[in-house]
N, C-alpha and C positions, 0 to 999 in steps of 0.2 A: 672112586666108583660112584658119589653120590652128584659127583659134578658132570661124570659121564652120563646118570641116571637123567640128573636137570637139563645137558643138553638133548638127550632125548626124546623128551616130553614135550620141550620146547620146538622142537623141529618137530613131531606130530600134531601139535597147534597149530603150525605154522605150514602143514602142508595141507590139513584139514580146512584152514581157513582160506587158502587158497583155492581149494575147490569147492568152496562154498561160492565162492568171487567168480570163479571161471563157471561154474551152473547156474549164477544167474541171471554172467554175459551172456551165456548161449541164450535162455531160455528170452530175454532180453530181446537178443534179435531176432529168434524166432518171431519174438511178438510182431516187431516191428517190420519183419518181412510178410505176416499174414496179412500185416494192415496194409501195406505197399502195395501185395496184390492184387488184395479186396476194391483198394479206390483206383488200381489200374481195373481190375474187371468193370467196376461202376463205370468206369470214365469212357471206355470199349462199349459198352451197354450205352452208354448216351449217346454216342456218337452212329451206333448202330440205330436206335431210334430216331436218330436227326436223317439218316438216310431212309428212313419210311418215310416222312412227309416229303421228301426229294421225289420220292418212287410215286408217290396217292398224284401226287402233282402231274406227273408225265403222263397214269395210266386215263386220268382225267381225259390225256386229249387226245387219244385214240383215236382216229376216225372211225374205226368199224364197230357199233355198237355193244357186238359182244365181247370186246375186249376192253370196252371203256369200264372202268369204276362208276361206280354210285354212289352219290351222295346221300342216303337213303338209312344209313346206322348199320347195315351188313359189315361182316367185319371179315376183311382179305387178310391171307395168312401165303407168307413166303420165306425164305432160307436166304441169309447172302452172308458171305462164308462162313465165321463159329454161329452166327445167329439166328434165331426164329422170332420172325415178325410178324406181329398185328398191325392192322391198321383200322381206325374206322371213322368212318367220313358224314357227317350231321349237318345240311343247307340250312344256313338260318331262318329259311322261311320254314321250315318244320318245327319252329320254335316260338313260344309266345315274347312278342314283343312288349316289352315293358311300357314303350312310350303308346302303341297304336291301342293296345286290348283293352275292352273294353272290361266293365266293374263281375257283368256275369262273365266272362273267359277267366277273370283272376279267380271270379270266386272258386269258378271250378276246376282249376287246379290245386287249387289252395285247400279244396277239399278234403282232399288226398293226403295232406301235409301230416306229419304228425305232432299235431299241437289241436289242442281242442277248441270246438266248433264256435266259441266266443272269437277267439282270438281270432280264427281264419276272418270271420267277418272284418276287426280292428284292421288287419293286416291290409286287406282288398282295399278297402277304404283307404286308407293311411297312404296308399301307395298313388291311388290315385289322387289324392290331396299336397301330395309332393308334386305331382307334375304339370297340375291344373294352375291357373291364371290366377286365379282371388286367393283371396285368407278366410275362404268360408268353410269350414269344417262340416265335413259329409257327417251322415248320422252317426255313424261310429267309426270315424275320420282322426286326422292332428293337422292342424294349420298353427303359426305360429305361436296361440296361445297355449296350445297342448304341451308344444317341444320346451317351452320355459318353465312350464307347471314341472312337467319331468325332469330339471335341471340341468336341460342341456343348454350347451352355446351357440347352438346352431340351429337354425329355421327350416324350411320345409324351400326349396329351388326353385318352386313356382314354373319352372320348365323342365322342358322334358333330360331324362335321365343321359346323363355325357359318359356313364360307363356303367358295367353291373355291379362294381364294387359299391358302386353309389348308393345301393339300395338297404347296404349291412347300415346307413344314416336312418333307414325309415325309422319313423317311432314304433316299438313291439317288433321288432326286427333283429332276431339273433343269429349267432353264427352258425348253429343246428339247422336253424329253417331254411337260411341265406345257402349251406354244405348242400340241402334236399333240392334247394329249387334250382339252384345254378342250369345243370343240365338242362333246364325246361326250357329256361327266358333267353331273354336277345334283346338287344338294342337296333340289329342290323336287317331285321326285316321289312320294315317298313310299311307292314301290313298289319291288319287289324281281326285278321284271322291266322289262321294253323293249316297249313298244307299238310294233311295226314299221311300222303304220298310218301314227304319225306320228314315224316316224324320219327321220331323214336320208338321202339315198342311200348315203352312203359307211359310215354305221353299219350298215345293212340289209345290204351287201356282206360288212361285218364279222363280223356274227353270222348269217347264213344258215347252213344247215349243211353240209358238205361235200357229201353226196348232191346239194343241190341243186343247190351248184353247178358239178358235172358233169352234172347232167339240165337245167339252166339251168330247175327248175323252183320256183326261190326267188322269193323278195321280191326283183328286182332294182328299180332305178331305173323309176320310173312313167315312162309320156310324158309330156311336158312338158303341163301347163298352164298353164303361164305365160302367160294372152293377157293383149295391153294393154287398159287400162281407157280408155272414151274421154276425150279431154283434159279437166279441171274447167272450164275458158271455155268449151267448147261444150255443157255440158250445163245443162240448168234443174236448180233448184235440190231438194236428194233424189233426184237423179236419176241415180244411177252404176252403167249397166248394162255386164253381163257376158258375152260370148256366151256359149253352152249348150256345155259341153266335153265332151257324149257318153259322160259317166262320172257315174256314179249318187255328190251328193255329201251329207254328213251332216253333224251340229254338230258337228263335231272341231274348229272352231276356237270353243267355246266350253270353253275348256279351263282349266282352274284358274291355271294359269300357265303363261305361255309366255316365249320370247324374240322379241322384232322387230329387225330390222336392216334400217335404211332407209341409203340409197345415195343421193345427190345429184350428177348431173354437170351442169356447165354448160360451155357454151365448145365440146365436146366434148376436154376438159382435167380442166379442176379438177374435183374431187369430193371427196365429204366421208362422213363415216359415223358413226351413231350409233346404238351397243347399247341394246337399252332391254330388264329384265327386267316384264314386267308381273304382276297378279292378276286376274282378273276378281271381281266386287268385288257383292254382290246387294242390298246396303244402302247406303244413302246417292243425293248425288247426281249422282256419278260412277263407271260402269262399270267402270272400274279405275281401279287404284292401283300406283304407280312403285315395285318394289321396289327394283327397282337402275337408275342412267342413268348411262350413258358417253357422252357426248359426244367426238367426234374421236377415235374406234373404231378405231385403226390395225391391230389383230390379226387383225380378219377378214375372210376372203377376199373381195376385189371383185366385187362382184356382175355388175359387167360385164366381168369376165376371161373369155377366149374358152371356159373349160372349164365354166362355170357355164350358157353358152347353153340347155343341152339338160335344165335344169332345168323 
């Protein structure tokens, strides 16, 4: 009886421990199935976002004005098949140029920065002391003697900026202010002022000028025309019309270079996002050409964040 008792016990160890082993295979690939999913949904989601700058691209060349896009920061919203898309399209000339603007245009976006009102000054200066010819340091500038004092191994370029990464180099330049300004600056404008046409809302906010806005009689934020495109499955083919948005619109989105930012949500979850800097492009046998692509864009702001609505 006591041997029958021990093999008893023994085979309840042993089948207990086995469904210990078999609950934690399942639970095991459960895991490893949620994850499977997860980075197929992501990977759907990117690929859905790589076919928005496909679409911003085409609706560019519209010929009939009310059906072209705008380069202009309005942000187009459409369906193609699990997905809902943003898109929104920014001419670089609605952007301060790093190499052309002058010391008052930095100052006064730099205004706005959040970092206090020494440093904006340090920063304006500094920046233009990077791009400028001599090693003479502006009144609250860095030319080569500054960047050594501060321990760095590298000087100041003396020409103009080769990319905007370039700029996280300036001396008093961190990643906080470099995150804030991004949106604003450019290398690819070529101009020494801001088309506010096609500005951004929050840059047009920026440089309005005081009078206006206290008269509220500036450039503020346009109304939205952001309307949906109808779905790609229910339209024939060439066929992506626009309703009439009651605003007289122009080529401004055939513009030398701009930026696209496509937005992919599926699920009403996952989303993905990808920067694309483009050229319009008059030779050959593509419209444009890719200056810069970022893929899995995590720096800028969700097109479907509840503050972008009113875009």
């Amino acid at each position: 009886m006591r041997q029958k008792g021990v093999a008893l016990v023994l085979v309840l160890w042993i089948v207990t421990l086995l469904s210990i082993m078999a609950g934690s295979f399942a639970l095991s690939m459960r895991r490893e199935s949620s994850i499977m999913f997860g980075l197929k949904s992501v990977a759907q989601a990117q690929a859905y976002a790589e076919a928005g700058i496909a679409m911003a691209q085409m609706m560019m060349l519209q010929s009939d004005p009310l059906k072209r896009w705008q380069a202009d920061g309005q942000i187009y919203e459409f369906r193609f098949d699990r997905a809902l898309i943003r898109v929104q399209m920014l001419a670089e000339s609605g952007k301060v140029d790093l190499n052309q603007a002058d010391l008052k245009l930095l100052q006064r976006v730099l205004s706005q920065a959040p970092i206090e009102a020494e440093k904006q000054a340090r920063i304006a200066d500094a920046i233009i002391d990077w791009r400028d010819k001599d090693d003479t340091a502006r009144e609250d500038g860095a030319e080569k003697r500054e960047y050594k004092k501060a321990g760095l191994k590298y000087v100041p370029r003396n020409e103009a900026f080769q990319s905007l990464e370039e700029l996280q180099m300036v001396l008093g330049m961190d990643s906080e202010l470099y995150d804030w300004l991004e949106p604003f600056i450019t290398i690819h404008s070529g101009k020494s002022s801001v088309d506010l046409k096609k500005a951004s809302a929050e840059l047009r906010l920026i440089l309005e000028d005081e009078d206006e806005k206290r008269t509220g009689a500036g450039l503020r934020k346009t109304p939205s025309r952001s309307v949906p495109v109808t779905p790609v499955d229910e339209q024939s083919e060439g066929d992506f019309d626009m309703p009439e948005t009651g605003e007289e619109q122009d080529n401004s989105s055939n513009t030398d270079v701009l930026t696209i930012v496509s937005e992919a949500m599926i699920d009403e979850e996952i989303t993905a996002t990808v920067h694309a800097l483009v050229k319009r492009v008059d030779e050959g046998s593509a419209p444009f050409s890719i200056v810069q692509w970022r893929p899995k864009y995590t720096k800028a702001r969700s097109l479907f964040a509840v503050e972008m609505e009113n875009y």
